[in-house]
C-alpha positions in Angstrom: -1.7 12.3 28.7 -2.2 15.8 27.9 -2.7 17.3 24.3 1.0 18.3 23.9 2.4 15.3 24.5 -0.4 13.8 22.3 0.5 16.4 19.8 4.6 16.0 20.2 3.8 11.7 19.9 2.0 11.8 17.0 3.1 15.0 15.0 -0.5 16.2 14.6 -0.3 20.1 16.1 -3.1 20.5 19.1 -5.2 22.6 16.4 -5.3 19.9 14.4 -6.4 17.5 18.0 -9.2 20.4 18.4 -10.2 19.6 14.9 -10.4 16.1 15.1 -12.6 16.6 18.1 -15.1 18.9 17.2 -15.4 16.4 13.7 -16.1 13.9 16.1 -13.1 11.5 14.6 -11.4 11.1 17.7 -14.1 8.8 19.8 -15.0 9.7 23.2 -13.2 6.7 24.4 -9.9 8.2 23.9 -10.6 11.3 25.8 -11.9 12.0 29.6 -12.0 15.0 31.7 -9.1 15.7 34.7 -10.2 17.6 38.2 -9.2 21.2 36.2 -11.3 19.7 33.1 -8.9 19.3 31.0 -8.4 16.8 28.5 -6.5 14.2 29.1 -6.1 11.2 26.6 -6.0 7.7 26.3 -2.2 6.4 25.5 -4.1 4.4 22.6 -4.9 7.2 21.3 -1.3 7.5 19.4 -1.7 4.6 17.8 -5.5 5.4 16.3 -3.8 8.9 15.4 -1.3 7.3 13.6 -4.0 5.2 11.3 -5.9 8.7 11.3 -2.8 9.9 9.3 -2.4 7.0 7.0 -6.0 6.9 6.3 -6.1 10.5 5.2 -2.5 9.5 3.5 -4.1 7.2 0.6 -6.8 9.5 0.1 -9.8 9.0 2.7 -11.9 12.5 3.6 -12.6 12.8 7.3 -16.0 12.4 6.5 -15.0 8.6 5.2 -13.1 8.1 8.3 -15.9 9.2 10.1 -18.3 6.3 8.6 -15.4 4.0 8.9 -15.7 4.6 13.1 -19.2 4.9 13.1 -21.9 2.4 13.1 -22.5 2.6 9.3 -23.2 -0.6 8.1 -20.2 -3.2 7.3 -20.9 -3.2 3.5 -20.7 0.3 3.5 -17.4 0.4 5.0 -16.5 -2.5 3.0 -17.1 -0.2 -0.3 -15.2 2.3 0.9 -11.8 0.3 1.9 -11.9 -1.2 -1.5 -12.5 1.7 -3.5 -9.5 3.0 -2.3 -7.1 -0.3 -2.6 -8.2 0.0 -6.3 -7.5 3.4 -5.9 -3.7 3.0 -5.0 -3.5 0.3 -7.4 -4.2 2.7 -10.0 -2.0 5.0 -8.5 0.9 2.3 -8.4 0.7 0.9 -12.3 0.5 5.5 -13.3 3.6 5.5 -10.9 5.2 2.2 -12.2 4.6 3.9 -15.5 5.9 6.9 -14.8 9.2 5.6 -13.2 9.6 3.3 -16.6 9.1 6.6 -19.0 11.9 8.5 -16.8 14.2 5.5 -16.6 14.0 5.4 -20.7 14.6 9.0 -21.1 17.7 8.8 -18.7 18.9 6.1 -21.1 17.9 8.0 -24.2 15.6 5.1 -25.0 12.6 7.7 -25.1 11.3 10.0 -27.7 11.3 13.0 -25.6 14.1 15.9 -26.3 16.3 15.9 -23.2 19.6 15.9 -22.8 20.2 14.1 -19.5 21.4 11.2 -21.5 24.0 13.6 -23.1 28.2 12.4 -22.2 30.7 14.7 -22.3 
C-alpha cells in the first residue's frame, strides 16, 4: 500500500511516515520499492504503527522505541518496559488522587474555597 493510505489507516500524516523512516523506527521489512520506486508498504505495517502510537502514548522517546526494535540486549529492553509500567502506575495512584480531591470538593468535603458545591 502506498503512504496515503498508510497515512489515512493509521492517522499518522505521511510527514510523520517520512520521519519515522529516516529515524529508522519503521524497519525495512515493512517497506519495499515499486517499478516507479516508490514506497510501497507492508499491510502489517498498520498494526506496528498503531503500537508506534501507544508506545510514544505512555511516554517512550523514539530513541527508546528504537532500542526496543533493535538488537539491544533483552535486559535492556526489559529495563525499559518496566520503567515505564511503574511509570503509569505512578501516574494512575496521582490520577486516582486527583479524581478523589475533585470528587470531595464537588461534595464540599474539601478544604478548598469553591463554590461548585453551592445549591440554589
Amino acid at each position: 500500500m502506498k503512504a496515503n493510505e498508510v497515512s489515512k489507516l493509521t492517522g499518522l500524516s505521511i510527514s510523520t511516515l517520512r520521519f519515522y523512516e529516516r529515524k529508522q523506527l519503521i524497519p525495512e521489512q515493512f517497506i519495499s520499492r515499486d517499478e516507479n520506486n516508490y514506497r510501497v508498504y507492508d499491510e502489517e505495517v498498520v498494526t506496528y504503527l498503531q503500537d508506534v502510537r501507544t508506545l510514544l502514548t505512555v511516554g517512550f522517546t523514539v530513541q527508546e522505541i528504537i532500542v526496543l526494535i533493535s538488537e539491544s540486549s533483552d535486559i535492556e529492553k526489559k529495563v525499559l518496559v518496566t520503567e515505564k509500567i511503574i511509570y503509569i502506575q505512578e501516574l494512575e495512584a496521582k490520577l486516582e488522587a486527583s479524581k478523589t480531591f475533585l470528587t470531595n470538593v464537588l461534595e464540599g468535603k474539601a478544604n478548598f474555597q469553591t463554590r461548585c458545591n453551592y445549591e440554589h
